[in-house]
C-alpha positions in Angstrom: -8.1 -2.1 0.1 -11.2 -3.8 1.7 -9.7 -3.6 5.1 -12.6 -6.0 6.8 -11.4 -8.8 3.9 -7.6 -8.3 4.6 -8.7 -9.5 8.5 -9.7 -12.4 6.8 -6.6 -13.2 5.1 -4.8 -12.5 7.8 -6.8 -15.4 9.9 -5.9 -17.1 6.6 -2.0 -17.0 7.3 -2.3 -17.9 11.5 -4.8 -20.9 10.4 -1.3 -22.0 8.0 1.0 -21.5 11.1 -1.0 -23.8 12.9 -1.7 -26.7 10.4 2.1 -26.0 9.9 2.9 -26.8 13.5 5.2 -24.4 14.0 3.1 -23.2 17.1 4.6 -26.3 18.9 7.4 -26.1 17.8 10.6 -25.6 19.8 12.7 -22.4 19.5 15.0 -20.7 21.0 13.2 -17.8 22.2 9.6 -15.9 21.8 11.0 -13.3 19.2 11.8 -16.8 17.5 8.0 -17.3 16.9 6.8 -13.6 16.3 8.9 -12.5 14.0 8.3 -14.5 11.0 4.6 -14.7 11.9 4.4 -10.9 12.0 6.2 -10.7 8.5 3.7 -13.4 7.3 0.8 -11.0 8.5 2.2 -8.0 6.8 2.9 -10.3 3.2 -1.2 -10.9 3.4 -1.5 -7.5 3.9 0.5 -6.3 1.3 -0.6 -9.1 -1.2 -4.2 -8.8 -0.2 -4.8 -5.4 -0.8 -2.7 -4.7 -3.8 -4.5 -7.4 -5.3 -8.4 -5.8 -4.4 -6.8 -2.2 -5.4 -5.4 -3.7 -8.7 -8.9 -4.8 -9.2 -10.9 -1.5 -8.6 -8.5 -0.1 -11.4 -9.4 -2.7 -13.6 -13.2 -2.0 -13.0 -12.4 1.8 -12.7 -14.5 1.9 -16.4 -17.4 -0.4 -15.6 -17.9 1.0 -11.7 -18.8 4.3 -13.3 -21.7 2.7 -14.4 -22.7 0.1 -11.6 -21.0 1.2 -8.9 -20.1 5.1 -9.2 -20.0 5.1 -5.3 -16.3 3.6 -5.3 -13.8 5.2 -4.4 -11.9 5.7 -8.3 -15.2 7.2 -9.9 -16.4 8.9 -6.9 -13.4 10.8 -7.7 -11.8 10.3 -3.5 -8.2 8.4 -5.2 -7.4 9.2 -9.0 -6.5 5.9 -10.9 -2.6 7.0 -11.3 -3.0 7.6 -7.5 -4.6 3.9 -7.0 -2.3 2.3 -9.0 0.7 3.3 -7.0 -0.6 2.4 -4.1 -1.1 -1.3 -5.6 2.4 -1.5 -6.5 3.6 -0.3 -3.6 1.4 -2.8 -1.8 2.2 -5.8 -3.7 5.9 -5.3 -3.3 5.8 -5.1 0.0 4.2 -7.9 0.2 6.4 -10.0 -1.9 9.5 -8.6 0.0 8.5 -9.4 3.6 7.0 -12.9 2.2 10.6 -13.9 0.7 11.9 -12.5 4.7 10.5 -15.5 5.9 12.2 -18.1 3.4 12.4 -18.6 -0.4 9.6 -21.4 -0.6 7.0 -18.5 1.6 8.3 -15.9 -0.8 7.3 -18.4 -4.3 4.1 -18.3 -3.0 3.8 -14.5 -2.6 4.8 -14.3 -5.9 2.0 -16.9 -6.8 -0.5 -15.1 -5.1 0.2 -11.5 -6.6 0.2 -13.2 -9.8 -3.0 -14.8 -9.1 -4.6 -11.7 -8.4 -3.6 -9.8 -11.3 -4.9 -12.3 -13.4 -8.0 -12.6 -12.1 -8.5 -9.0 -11.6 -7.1 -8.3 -15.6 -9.0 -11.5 -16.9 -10.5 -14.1 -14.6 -13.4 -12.5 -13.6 -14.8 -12.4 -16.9 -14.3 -15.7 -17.8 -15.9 -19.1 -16.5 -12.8 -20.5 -14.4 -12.5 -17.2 -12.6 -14.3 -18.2 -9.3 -11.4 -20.9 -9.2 -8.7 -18.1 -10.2 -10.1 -16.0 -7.2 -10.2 -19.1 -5.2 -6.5 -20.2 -5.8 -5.6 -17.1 -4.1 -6.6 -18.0 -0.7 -5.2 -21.3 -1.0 -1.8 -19.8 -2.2 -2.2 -17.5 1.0 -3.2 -20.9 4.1 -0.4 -22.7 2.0 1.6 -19.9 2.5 1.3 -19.6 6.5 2.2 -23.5 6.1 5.2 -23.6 4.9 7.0 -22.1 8.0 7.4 -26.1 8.4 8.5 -27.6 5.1 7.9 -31.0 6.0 4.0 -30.2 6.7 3.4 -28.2 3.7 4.9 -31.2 2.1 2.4 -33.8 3.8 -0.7 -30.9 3.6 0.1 -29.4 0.7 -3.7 -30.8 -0.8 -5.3 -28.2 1.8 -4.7 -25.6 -0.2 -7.7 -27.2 -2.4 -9.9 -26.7 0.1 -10.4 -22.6 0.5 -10.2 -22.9 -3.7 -13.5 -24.6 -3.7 -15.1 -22.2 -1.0 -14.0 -19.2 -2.7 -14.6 -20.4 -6.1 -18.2 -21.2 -4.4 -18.3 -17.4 -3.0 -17.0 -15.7 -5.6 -19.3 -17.8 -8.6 -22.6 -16.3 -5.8 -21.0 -12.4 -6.0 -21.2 -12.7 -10.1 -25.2 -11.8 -9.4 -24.6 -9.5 -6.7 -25.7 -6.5 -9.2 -28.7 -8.2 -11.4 -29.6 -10.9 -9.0 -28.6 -14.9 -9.1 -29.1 -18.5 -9.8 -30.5 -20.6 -7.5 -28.3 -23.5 -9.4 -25.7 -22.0 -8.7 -26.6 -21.4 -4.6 -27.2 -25.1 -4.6 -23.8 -26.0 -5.6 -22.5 -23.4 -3.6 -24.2 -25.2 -0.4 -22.8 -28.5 -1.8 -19.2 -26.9 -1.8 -19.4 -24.9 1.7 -20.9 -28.8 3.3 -17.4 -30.1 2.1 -15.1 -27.4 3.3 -16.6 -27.9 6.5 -16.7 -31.6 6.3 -13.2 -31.7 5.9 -12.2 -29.9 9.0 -14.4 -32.4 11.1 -12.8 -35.1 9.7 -9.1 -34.2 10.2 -10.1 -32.8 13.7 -11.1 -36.2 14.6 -8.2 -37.9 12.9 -6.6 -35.7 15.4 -8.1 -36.1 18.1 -9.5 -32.7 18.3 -12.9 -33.1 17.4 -14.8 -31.9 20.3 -12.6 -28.6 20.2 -13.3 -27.9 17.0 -16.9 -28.4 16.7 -18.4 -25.3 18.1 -15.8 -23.2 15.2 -17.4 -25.4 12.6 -21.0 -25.1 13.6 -20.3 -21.4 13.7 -19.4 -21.2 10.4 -21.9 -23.1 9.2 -24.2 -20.6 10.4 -22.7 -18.0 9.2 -22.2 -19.2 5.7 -25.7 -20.7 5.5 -28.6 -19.0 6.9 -27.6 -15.5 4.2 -27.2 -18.7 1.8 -30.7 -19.8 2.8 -32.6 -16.4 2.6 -30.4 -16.2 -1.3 -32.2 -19.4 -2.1 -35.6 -18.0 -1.5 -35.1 -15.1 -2.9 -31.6 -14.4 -5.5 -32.3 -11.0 -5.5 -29.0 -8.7 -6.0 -29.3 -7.3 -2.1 -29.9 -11.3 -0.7 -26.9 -12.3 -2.9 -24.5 -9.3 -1.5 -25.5 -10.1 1.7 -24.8 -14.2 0.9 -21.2 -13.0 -0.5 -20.7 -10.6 2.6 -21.1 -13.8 5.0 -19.3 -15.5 3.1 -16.2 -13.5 3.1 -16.8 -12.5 6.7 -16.9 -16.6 7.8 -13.4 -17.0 6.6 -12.4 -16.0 10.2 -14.4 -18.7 11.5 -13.1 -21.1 9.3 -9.6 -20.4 10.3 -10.0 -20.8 13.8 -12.0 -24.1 13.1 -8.7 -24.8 10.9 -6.8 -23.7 14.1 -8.8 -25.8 16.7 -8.4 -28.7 14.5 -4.5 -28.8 14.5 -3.3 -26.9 17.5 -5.2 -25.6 20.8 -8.4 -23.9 22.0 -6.7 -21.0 23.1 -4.7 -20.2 19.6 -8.5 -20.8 18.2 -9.6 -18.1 20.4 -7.0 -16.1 19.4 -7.9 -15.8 15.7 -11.7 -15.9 16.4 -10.9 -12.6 18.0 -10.8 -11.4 15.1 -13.9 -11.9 14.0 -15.8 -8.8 15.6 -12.3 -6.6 14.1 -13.8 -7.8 10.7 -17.2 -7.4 11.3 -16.6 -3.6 12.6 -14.9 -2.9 9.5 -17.5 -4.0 7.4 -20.0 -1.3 8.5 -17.3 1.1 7.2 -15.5 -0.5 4.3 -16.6 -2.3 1.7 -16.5 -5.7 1.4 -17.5 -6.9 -1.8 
């Protein structure tokens, strides 16, 4: 289920409640405000890790070969076993998405979907990186459109996390025989908008010196494993690009998060940051 990753998607979905601004928005009561975002939280889950176990038992053949220490040829689940659990995860998913309204819900179905086709056929094909990548901006549009009327003015920055993604996920494709430093250039092209674009929406509102220390964090974390990559593509310098990569979602989000809304709901999703990164000395990431 890649439980470090699933951190990140759910920093995904908070980032999309705060672009949404349904953070400042007035409601009748507390519950009014947790409620929905707890059942946005639990779709990520659900939709997030179906999605990663759907795409171990595709792989189930090939990671006997290259990667025999997984958890469906090492023999821990049995592929029957795995692909319940999938199911099971996706539908919940879909179900507590659809909870929040029927728009949210469309866009649980679009991100199972999306999954499934990457994990069945995207990944072995060229536009793959931008099939993975349309999953996380199915899941930040997803968190926006609590408000209708934003996800109707943002709806474009959904684009956004598809070019960083497709950027991350084109790096992982040499993550077992080593990469191209082409292809690390453009991915250092792509990461310098993604951030670009948060610095310049911060400061159209007015929020630039509250986001700026989120950005530069990211930055760092995305670049300097970027860096070491482009000196040496070698298959352990590219995992370790692809880990950072994955891991600096968080980041991202709360830079998202300072941009539109306050320091203290920034803080709040950079907490989770060190929940990831503990995770990722136990789980697998990549």
């Amino acid at each position: 289920m890649r439980p470090a990753n699933i951190v990140t998607a759910v920093a995904d979905i908070l980032a999309g409640v705060a672009i949404s601004g349904f953070l400042g928005s007035q409601v009748s009561s507390y519950l009014d405000h947790l409620l929905p975002v707890m059942c946005m939280c639990l779709a990520t889950i659900g939709l997030y890790g179906g999605g990663v176990v759907f795409n171990d038992v595709m792989d189930a053949e090939l990671d006997k070969k290259e990667r025999p220490e997984r958890p469906i040829p090492s023999g821990v689940i049995s592929l029957t076993e795995a692909i319940v659990l999938g199911s099971y995860l996706l539908l919940v998913g879909i179900l507590a998405a659809f909870t929040v309204g029927r728009v949210t819900g469309y866009f649980g179905l679009g991100i199972a979907a999306s999954a499934l086709i990457y994990d069945k056929w995207g990944k072995h094909f060229s536009w793959g990186p931008v099939n993975m990548g349309l999953c996380r901006g199915l899941n930040l549009l997803m968190g926006i459109s609590m408000v209708g009327a934003t996800l109707n003015k943002y709806w474009w920055i959904g684009i956004i996390p598809v070019i960083y993604i497709a950027a991350v996920t084109a790096i992982s494709r040499g993550e077992v025989h080593g990469g191209s430093k082409r292809t690390l250039r453009i991915a250092a092209l792509c990461y310098a908008l993604v951030y670009g674009t948060v610095l310049v929406l911060a400061a159209m509102n007015g929020h630039l010196l509250i986001a700026a220390p989120f950005v530069i964090l990211f930055a760092l974390m995305i670049n300097l494993p970027l860096f070491r990559a482009m000196k040496d593509p070698s298959g352990p310098n590219i995992g370790k690009a692809v880990k950072g990569g994955i891991i600096a979602l968080i980041a991202m989000n709360a830079a998202w998060v300072a941009a539109f809304s306050t320091m203290p709901h920034a803080l709040l999703v950079l907490i989770l940051l060190p929940l990831s990164l503990l995770m990722a000395r136990a789980f697998a990431v990549t």
